[in-house]
Gaussian input, Z-matrix of N, CA and C with variables (Angstrom, degrees):
# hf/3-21g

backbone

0 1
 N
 C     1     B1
 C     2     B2     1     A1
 N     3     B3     2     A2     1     D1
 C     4     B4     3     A3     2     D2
 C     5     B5     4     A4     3     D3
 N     6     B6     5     A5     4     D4
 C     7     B7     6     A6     5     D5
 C     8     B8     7     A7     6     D6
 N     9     B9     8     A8     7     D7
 C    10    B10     9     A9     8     D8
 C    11    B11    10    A10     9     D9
 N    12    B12    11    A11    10    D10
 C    13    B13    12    A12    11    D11
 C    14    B14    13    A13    12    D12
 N    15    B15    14    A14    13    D13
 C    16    B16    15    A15    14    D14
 C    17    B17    16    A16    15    D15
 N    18    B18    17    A17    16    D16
 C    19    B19    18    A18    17    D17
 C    20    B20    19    A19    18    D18
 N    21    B21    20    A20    19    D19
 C    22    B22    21    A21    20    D20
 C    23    B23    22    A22    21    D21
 N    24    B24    23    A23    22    D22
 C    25    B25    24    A24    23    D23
 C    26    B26    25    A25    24    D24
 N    27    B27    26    A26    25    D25
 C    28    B28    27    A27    26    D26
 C    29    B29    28    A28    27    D27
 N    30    B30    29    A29    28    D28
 C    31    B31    30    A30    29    D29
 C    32    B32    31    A31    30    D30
 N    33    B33    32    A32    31    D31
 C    34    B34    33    A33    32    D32
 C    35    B35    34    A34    33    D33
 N    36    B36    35    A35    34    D34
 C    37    B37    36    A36    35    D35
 C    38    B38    37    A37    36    D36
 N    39    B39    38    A38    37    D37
 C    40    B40    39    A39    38    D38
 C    41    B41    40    A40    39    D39
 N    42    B42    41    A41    40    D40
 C    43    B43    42    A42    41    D41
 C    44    B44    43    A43    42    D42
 N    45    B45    44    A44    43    D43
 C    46    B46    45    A45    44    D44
 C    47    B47    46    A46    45    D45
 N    48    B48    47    A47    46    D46
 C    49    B49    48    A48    47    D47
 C    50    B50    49    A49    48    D48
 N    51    B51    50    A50    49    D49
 C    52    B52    51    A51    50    D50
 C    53    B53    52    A52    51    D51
 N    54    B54    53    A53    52    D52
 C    55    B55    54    A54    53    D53
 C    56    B56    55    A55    54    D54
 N    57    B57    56    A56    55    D55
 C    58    B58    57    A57    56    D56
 C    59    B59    58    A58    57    D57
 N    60    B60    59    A59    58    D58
 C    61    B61    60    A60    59    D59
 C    62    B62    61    A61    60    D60
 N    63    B63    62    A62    61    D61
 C    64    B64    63    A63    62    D62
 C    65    B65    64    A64    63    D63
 N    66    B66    65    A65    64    D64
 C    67    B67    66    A66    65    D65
 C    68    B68    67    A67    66    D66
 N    69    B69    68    A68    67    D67
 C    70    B70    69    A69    68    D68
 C    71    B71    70    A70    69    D69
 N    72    B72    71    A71    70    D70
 C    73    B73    72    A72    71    D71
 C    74    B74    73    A73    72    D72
 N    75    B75    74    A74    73    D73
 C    76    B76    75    A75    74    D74
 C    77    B77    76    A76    75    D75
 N    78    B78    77    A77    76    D76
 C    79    B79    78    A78    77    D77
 C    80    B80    79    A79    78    D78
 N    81    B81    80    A80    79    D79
 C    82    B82    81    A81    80    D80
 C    83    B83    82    A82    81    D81
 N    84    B84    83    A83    82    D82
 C    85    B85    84    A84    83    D83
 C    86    B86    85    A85    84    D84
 N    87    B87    86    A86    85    D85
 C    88    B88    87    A87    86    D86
 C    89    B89    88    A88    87    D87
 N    90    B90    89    A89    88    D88
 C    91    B91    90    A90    89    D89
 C    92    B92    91    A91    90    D90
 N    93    B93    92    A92    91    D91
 C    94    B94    93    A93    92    D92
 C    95    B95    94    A94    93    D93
 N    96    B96    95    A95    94    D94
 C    97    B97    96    A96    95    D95
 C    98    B98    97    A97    96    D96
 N    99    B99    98    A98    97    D97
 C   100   B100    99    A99    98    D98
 C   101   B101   100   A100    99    D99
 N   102   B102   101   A101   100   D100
 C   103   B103   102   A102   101   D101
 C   104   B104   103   A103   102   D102
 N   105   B105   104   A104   103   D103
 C   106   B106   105   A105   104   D104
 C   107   B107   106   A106   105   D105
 N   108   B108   107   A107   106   D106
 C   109   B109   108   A108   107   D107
 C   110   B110   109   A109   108   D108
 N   111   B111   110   A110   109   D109
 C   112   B112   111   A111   110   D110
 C   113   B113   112   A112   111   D111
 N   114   B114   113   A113   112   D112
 C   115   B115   114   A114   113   D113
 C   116   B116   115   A115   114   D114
 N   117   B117   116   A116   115   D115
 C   118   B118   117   A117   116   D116
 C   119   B119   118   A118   117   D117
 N   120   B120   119   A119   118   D118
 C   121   B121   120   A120   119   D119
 C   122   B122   121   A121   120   D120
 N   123   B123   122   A122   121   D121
 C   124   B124   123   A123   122   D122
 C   125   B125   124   A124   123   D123
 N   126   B126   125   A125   124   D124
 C   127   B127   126   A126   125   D125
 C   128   B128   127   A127   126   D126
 N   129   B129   128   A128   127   D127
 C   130   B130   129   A129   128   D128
 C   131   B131   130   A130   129   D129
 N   132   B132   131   A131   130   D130
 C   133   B133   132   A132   131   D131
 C   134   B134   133   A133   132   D132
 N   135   B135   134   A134   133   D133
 C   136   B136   135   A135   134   D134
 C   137   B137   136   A136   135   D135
 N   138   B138   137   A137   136   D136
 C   139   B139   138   A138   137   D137
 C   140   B140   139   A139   138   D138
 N   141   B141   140   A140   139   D139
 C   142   B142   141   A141   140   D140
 C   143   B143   142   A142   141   D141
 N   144   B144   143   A143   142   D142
 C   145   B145   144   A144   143   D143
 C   146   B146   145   A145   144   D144
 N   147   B147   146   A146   145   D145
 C   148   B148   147   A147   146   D146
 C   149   B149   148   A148   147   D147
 N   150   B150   149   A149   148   D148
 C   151   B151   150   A150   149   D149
 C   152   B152   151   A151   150   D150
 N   153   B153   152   A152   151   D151
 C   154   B154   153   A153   152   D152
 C   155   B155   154   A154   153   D153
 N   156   B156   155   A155   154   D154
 C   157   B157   156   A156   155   D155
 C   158   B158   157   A157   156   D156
 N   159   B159   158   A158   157   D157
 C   160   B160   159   A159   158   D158
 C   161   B161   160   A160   159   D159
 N   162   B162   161   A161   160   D160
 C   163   B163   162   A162   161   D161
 C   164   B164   163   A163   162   D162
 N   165   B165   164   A164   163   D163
 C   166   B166   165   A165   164   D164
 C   167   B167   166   A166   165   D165
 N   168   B168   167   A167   166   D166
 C   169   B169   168   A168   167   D167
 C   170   B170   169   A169   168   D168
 N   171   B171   170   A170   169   D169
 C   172   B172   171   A171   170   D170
 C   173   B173   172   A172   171   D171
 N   174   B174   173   A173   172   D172
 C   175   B175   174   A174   173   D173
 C   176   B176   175   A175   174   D174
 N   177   B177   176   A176   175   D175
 C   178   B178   177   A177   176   D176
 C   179   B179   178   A178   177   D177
 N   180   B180   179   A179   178   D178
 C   181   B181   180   A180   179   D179
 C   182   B182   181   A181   180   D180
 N   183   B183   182   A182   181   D181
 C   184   B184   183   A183   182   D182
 C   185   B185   184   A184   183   D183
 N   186   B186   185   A185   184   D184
 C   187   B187   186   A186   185   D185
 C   188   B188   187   A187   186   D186
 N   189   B189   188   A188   187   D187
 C   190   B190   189   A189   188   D188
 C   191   B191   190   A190   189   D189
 N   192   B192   191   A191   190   D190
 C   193   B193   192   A192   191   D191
 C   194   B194   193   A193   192   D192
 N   195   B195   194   A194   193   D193
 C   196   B196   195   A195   194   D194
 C   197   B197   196   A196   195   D195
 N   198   B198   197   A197   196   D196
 C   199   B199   198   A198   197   D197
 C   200   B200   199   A199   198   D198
 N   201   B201   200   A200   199   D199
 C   202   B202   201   A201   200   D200
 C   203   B203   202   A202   201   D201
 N   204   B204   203   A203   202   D202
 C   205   B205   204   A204   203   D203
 C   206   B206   205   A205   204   D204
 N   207   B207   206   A206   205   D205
 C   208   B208   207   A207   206   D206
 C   209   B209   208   A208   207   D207
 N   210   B210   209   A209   208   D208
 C   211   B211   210   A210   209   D209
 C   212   B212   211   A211   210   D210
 N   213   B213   212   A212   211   D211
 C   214   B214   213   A213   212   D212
 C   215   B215   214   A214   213   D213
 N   216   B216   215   A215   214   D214
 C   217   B217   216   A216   215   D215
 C   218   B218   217   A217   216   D216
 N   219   B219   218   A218   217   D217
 C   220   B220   219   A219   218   D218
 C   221   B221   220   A220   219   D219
 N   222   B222   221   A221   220   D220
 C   223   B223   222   A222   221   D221
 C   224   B224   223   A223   222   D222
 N   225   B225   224   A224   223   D223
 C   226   B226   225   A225   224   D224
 C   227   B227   226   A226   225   D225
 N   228   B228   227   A227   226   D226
 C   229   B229   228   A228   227   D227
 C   230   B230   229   A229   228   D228
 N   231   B231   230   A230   229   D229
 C   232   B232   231   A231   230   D230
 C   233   B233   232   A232   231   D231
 N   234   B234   233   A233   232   D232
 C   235   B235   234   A234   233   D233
 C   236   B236   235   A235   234   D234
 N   237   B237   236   A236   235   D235
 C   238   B238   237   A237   236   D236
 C   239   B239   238   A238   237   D237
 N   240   B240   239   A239   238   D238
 C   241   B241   240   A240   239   D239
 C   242   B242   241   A241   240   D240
 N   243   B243   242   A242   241   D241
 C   244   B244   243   A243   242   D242
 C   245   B245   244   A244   243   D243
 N   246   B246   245   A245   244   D244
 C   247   B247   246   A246   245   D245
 C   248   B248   247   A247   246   D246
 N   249   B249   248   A248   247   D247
 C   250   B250   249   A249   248   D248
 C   251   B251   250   A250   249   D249

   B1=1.4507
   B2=1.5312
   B3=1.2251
   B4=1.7404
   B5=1.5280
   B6=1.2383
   B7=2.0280
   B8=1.3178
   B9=1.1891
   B10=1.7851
   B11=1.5638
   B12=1.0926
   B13=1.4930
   B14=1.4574
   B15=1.7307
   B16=0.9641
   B17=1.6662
   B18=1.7925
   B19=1.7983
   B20=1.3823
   B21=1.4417
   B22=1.5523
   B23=2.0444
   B24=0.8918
   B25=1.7920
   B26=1.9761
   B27=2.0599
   B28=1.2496
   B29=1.6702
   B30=1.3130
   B31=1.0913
   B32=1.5221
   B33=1.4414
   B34=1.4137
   B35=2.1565
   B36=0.6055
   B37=1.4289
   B38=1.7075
   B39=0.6515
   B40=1.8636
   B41=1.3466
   B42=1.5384
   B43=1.1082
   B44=2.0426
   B45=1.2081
   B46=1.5263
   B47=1.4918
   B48=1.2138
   B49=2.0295
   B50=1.3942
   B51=1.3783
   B52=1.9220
   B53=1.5508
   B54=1.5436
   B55=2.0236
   B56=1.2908
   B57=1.6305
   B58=1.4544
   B59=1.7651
   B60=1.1711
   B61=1.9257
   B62=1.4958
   B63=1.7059
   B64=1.6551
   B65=1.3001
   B66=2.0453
   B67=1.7439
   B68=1.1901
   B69=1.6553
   B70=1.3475
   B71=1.2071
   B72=1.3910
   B73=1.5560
   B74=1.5327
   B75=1.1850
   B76=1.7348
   B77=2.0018
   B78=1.1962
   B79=1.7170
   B80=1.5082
   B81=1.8700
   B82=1.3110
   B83=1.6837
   B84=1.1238
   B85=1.6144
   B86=1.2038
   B87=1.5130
   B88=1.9210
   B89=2.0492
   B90=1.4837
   B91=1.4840
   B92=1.3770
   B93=1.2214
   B94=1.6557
   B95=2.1235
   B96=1.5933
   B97=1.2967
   B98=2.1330
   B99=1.4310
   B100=1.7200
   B101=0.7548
   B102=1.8714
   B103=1.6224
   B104=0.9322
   B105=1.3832
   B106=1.6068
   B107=1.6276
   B108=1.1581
   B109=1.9001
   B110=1.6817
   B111=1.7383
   B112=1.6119
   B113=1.9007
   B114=1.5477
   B115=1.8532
   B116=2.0849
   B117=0.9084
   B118=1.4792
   B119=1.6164
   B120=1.2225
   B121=1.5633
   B122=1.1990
   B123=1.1734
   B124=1.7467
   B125=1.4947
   B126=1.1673
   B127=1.3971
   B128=1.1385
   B129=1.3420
   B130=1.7445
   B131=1.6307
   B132=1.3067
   B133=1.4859
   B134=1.3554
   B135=1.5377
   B136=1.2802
   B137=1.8927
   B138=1.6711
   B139=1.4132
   B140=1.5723
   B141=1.1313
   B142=2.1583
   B143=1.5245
   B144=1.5061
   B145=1.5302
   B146=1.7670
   B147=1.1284
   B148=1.9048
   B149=1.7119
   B150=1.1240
   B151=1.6645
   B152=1.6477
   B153=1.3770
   B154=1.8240
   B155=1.6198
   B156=1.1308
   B157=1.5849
   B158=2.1569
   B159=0.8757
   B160=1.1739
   B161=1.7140
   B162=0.8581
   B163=1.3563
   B164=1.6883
   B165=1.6937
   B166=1.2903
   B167=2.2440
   B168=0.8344
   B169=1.7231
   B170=1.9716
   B171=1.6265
   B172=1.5755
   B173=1.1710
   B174=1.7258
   B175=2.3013
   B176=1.0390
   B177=1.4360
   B178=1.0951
   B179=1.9709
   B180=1.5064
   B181=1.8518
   B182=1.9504
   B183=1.2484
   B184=1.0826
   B185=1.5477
   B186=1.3130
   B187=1.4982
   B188=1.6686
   B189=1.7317
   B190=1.1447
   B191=1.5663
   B192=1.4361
   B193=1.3131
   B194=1.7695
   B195=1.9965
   B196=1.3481
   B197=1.5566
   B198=1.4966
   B199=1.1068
   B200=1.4176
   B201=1.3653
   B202=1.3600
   B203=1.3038
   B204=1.8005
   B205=1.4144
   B206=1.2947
   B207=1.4917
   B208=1.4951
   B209=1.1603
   B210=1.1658
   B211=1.6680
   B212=1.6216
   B213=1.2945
   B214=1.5269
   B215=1.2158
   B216=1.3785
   B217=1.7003
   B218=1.3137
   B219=1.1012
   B220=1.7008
   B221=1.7369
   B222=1.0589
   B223=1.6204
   B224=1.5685
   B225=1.2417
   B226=1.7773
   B227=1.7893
   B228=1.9554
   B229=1.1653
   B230=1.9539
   B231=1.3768
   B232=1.3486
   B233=1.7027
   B234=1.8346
   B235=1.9608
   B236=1.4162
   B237=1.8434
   B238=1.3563
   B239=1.3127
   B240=1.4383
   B241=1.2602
   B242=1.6766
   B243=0.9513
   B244=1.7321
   B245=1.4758
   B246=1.9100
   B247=1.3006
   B248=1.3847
   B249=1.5955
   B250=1.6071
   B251=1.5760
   A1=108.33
   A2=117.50
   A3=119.17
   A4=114.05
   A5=98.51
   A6=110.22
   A7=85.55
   A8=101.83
   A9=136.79
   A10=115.82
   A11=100.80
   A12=124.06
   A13=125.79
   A14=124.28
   A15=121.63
   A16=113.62
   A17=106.53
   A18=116.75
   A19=90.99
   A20=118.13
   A21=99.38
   A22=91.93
   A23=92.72
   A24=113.05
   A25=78.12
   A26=96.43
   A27=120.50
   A28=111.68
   A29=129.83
   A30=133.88
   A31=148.53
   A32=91.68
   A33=102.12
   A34=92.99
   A35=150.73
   A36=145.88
   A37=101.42
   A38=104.69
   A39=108.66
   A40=93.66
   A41=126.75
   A42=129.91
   A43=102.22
   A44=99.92
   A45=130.46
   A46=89.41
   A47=110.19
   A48=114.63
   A49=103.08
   A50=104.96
   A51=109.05
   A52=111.12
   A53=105.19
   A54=91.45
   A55=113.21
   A56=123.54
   A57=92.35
   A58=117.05
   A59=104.59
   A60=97.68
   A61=72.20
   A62=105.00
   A63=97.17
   A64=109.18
   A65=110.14
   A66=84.17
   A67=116.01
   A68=133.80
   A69=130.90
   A70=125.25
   A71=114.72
   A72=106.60
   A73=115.41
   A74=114.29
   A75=96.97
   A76=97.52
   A77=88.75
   A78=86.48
   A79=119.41
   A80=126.22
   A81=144.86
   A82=92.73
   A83=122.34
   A84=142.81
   A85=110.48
   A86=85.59
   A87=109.87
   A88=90.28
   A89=85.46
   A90=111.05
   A91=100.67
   A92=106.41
   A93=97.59
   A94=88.94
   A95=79.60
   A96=78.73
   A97=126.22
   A98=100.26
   A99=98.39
   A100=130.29
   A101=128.00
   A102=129.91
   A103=114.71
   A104=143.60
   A105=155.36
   A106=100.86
   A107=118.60
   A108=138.23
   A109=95.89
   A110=100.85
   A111=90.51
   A112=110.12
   A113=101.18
   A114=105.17
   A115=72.70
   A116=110.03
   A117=114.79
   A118=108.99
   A119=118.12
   A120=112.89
   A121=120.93
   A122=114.79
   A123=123.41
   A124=99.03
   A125=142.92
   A126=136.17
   A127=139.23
   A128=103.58
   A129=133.90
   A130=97.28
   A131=109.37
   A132=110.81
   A133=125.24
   A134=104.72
   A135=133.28
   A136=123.84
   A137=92.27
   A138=94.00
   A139=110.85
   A140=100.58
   A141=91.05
   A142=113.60
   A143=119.37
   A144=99.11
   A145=87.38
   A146=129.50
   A147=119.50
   A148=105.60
   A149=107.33
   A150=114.28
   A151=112.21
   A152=107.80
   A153=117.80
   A154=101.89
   A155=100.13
   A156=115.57
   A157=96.84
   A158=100.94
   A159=145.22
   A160=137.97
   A161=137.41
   A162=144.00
   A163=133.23
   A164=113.62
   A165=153.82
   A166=108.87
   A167=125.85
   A168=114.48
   A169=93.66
   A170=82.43
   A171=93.76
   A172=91.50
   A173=96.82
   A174=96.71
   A175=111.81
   A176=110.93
   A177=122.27
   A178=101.25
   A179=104.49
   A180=120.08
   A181=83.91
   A182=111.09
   A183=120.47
   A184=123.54
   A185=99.07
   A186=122.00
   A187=132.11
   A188=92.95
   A189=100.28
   A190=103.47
   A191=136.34
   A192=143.38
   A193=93.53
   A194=110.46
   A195=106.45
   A196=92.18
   A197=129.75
   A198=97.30
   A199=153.29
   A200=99.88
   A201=119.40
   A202=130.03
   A203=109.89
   A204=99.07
   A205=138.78
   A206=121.09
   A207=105.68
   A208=120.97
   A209=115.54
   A210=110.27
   A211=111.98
   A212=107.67
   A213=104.93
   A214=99.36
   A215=127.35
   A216=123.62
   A217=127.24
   A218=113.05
   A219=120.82
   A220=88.47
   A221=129.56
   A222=122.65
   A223=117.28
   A224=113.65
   A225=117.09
   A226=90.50
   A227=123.75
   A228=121.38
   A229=113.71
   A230=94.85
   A231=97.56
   A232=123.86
   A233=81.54
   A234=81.43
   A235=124.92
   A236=116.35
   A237=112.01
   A238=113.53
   A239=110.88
   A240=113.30
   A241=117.85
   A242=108.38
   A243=126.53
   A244=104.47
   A245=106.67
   A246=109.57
   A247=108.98
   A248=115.52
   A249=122.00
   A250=111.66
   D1=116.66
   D2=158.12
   D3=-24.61
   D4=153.04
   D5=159.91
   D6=-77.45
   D7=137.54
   D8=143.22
   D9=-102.81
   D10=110.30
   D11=156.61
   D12=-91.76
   D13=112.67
   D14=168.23
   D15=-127.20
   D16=146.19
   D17=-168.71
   D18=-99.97
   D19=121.79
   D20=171.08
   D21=-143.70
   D22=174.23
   D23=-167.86
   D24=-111.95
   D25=151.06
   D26=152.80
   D27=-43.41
   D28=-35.78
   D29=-154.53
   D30=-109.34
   D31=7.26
   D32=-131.91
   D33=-111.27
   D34=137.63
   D35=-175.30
   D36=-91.16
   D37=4.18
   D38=-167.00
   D39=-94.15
   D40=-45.57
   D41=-138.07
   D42=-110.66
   D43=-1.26
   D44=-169.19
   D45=-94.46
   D46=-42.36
   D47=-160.46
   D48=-82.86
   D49=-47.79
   D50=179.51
   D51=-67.71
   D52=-39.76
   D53=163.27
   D54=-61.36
   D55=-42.50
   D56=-173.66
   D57=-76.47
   D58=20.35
   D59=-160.03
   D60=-88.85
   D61=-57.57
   D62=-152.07
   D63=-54.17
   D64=-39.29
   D65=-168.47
   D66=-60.50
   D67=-31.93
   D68=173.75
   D69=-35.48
   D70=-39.02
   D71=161.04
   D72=-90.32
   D73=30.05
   D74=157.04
   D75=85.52
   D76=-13.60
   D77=-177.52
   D78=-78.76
   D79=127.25
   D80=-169.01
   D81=-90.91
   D82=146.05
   D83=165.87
   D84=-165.82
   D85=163.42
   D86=-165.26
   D87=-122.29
   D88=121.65
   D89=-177.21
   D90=-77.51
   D91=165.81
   D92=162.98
   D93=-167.69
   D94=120.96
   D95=-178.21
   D96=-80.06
   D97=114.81
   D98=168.17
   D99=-88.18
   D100=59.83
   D101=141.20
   D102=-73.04
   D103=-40.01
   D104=163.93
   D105=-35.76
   D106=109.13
   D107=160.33
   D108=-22.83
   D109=-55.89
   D110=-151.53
   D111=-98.72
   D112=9.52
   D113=177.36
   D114=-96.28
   D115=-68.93
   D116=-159.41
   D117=-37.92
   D118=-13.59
   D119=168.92
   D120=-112.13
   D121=-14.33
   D122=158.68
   D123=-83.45
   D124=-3.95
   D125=125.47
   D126=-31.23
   D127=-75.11
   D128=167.81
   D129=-44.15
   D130=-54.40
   D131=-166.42
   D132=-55.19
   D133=-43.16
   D134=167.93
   D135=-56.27
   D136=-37.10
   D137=-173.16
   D138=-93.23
   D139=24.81
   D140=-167.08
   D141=82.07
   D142=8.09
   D143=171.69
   D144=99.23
   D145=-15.37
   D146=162.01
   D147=-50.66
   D148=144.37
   D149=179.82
   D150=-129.73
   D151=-8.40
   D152=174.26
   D153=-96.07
   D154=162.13
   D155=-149.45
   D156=-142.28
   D157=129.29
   D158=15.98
   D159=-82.58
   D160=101.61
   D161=156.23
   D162=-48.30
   D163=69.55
   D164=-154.85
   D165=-62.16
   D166=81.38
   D167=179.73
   D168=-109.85
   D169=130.82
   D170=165.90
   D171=-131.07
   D172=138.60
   D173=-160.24
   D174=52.38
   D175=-134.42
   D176=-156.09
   D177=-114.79
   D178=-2.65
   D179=-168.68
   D180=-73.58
   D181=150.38
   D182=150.50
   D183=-118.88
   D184=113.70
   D185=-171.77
   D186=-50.63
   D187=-55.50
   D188=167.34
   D189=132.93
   D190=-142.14
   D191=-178.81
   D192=-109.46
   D193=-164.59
   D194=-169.17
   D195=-72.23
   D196=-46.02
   D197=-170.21
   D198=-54.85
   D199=-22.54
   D200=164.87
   D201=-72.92
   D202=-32.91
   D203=145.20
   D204=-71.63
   D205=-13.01
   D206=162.21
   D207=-101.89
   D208=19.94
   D209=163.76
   D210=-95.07
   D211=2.81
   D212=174.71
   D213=-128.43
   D214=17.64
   D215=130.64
   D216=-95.67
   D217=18.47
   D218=-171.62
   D219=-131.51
   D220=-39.75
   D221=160.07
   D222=-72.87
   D223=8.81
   D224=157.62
   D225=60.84
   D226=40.84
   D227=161.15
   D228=-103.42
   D229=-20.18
   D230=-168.39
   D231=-47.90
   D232=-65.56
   D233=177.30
   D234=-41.79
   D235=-29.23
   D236=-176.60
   D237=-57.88
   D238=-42.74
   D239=-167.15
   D240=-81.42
   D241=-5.45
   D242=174.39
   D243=-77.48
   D244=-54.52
   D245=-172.57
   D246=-55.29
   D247=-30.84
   D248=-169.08
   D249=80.91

């Protein structure tokens, strides 16, 4: 299975929904929280200039926020990319 990287805020309900998707599939990730100015722009940096969070990397692909991860579990793409 790839590293999963996810940016998420204390706060955010978006970022609450994509942990529970991933743990549902059995999938381990390393959070990293973006309230911090200077993780939150090596965020931004990372995502193309996105600034909402959650901010989703499987490997090295950048995914997107929750919606984008569940639209590529509802298009039956996700597990591939989990499996690696």
């Amino acid at each position: 299975m790839p590293a999963i990287t996810i940016y998420t805020t204390s706060y955010c309900p978006y970022c609450i929904r994509a942990k529970d998707l991933l743990k549902r599939k059995g999938a381990s990730y390393s959070e990293i929280n973006a309230e911090d100015d200077a993780v939150r722009d090596t965020m931004i940096a990372r995502a193309g200039g996105r600034r909402t969070v959650p901010q989703i990397f499987i490997g090295d692909t950048h995914v997107g926020g929750f919606d984008d991860l569940a639209a590529l579990d509802k298009a039956g793409k996700l597990d591939a990319m989990l499996a690696g």
